[in-house]
C-alpha positions as CSV (number, residue, x, y, z in Angstrom):
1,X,83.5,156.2,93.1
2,X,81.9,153.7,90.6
3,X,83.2,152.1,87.7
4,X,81.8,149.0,85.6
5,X,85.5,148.0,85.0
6,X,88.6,148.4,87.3
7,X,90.5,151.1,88.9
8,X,94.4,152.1,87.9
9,X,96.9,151.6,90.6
10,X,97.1,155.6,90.7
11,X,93.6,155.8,91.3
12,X,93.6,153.3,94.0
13,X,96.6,155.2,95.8
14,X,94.8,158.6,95.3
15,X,91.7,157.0,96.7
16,X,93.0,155.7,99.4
17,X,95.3,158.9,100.6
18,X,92.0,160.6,100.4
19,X,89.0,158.6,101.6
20,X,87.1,157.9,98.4
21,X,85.7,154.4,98.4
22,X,86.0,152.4,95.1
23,X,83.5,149.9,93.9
24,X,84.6,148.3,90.9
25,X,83.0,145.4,88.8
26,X,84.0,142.3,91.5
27,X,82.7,144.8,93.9
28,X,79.3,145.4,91.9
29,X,78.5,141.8,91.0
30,X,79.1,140.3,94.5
31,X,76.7,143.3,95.6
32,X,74.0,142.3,93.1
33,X,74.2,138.8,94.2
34,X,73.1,139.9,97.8
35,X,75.9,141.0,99.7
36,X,75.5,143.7,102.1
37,X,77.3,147.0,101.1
38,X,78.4,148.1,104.3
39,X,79.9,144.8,104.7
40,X,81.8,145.1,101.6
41,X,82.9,148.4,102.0
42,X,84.5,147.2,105.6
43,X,82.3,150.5,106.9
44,X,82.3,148.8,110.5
45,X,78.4,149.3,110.7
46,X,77.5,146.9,113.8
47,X,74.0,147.5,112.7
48,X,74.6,146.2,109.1
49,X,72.8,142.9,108.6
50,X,73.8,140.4,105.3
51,X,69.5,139.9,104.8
52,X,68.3,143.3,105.2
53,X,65.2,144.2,103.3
């Protein structure tokens, strides 16, 4: 899930007892400054490389 803002304590605990993902604003800018997703999201991709094009 996606928000331009933050995510409520409930939401993070529901998230979390269920497997959702949240990207929230911190999460969003230091992605648009380069950072790899899968990196950020702790996904565990071996594969996943900072500089991909």
């Amino acid at each position: 899930m996606v928000s331009s803002g933050t995510f409520a304590r409930e939401r993070v605990v529901w998230a979390a007892r269920h497997g959702v993902r949240l990207v929230d604003r911190a999460l969003l800018e230091r992605w648009a400054a380069g950072e790899d997703l899968a990196v950020l999201l702790d996904l565990g991709l071996d594969h996943a490389q900072s500089d991909a094009s």
